[in-house]
C-alpha positions as a printed Julia matrix, in Angstrom:
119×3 Matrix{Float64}:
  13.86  -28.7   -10.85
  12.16  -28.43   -7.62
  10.82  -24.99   -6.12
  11.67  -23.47   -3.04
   8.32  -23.98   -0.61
   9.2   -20.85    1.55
  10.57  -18.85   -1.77
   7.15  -19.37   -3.33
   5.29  -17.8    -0.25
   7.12  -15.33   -0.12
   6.91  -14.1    -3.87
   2.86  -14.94   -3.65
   2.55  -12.82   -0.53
   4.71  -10.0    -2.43
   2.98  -10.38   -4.85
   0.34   -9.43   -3.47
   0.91   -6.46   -2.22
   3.79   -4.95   -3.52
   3.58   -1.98   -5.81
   4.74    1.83   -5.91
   0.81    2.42   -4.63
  -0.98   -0.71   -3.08
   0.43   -0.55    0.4
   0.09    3.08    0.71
  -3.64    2.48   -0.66
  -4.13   -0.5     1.76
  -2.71    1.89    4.27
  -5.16    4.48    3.95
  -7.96    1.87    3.61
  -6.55    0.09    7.06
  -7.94    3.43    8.99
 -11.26    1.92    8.66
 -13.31    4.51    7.41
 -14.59    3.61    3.31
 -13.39    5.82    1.1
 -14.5     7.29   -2.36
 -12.39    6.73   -5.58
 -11.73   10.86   -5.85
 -10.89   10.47   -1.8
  -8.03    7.94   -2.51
  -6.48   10.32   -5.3
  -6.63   13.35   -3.01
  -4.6    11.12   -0.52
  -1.91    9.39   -3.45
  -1.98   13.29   -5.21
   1.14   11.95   -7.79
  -0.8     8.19   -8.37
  -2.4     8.42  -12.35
  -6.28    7.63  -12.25
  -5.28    4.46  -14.65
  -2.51    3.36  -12.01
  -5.33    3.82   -9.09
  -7.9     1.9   -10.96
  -5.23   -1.06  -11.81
  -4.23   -1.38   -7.8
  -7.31   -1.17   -6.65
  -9.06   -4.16   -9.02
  -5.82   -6.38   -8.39
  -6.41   -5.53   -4.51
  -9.89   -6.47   -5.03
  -9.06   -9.77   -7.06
  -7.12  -10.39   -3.74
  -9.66  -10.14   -1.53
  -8.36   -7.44    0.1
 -10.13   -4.56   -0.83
 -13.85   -4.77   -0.94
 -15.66   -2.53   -3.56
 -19.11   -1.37   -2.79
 -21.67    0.41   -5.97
 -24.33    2.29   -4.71
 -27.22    2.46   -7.38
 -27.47    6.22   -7.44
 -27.17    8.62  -10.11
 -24.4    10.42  -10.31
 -22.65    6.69   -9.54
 -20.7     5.95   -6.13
 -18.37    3.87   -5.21
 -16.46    3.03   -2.2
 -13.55    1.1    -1.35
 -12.93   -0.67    1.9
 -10.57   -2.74    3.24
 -11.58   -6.48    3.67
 -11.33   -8.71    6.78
  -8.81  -10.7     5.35
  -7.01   -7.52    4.11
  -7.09   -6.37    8.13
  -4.78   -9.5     8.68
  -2.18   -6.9     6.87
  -2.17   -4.51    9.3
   0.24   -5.96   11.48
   2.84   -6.05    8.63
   1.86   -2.86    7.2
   2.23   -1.06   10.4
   5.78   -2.78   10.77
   7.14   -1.56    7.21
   6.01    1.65    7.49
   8.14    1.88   11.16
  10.74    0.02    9.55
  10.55    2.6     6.76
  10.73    5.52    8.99
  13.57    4.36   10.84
  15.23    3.8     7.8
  14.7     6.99    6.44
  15.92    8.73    9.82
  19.4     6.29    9.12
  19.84    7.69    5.56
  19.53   10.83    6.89
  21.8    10.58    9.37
  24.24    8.83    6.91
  23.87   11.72    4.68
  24.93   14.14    7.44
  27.94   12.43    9.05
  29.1    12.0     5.01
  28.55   15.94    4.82
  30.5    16.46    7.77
  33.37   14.49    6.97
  33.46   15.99    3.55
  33.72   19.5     5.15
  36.7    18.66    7.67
């Protein structure tokens, strides 16, 4: 059986990035300043420090997170995004607008539903 050519990019490029966490994390990493491991957890407050560590070495396998180790004592660590993980941003920036709107259409959904219940 022969595989679909465009199926397969898609479903490697998902791959990629799809996750509860990683494009929320790539998000945060897109505003171009590096950021410390305890950083990213004060910005995902409900991600698990095991789930965090998981995203952000299969984002780094990727290539599109960069992780920097200062030789310092107390350790430190920071995570920036790539240049290859900047060629997300475009997309990124469109899901999370697409998400938005999306959310404002539930909403609304939810509302007209409400009122029709009530009449």
């Amino acid at each position: 059986m022969q595989k679909n050519p465009v199926q397969c990019q898609f479903v490697t490029a998902l791959d990629s990035i799809v996750g509860k966490w990683k494009p929320i994390i790539l998000y945060h990493l897109l505003q171009g300043k590096p950021l410390r491991f305890n950083e990213l957890r004060r910005l995902l407050p409900d991600i698990t420090q095991r789930m965090l560590t998981l995203h952000l070495r299969e984002l780094e396998e990727e290539e599109l997170v960069k992780r920097v180790i200062y030789p310092q004592i107390p350790p430190k660590v920071e995570y920036s995004i790539t240049e290859y993980g900047m060629s997300l941003s475009p997309i990124l920036k469109a899901l999370h607008q697409w998400g938005a709107t999306h959310v404002e259409r539930k909403q609304l959904k939810k509302e007209i539903n409400e009122q029709t219940e009530t009449d």
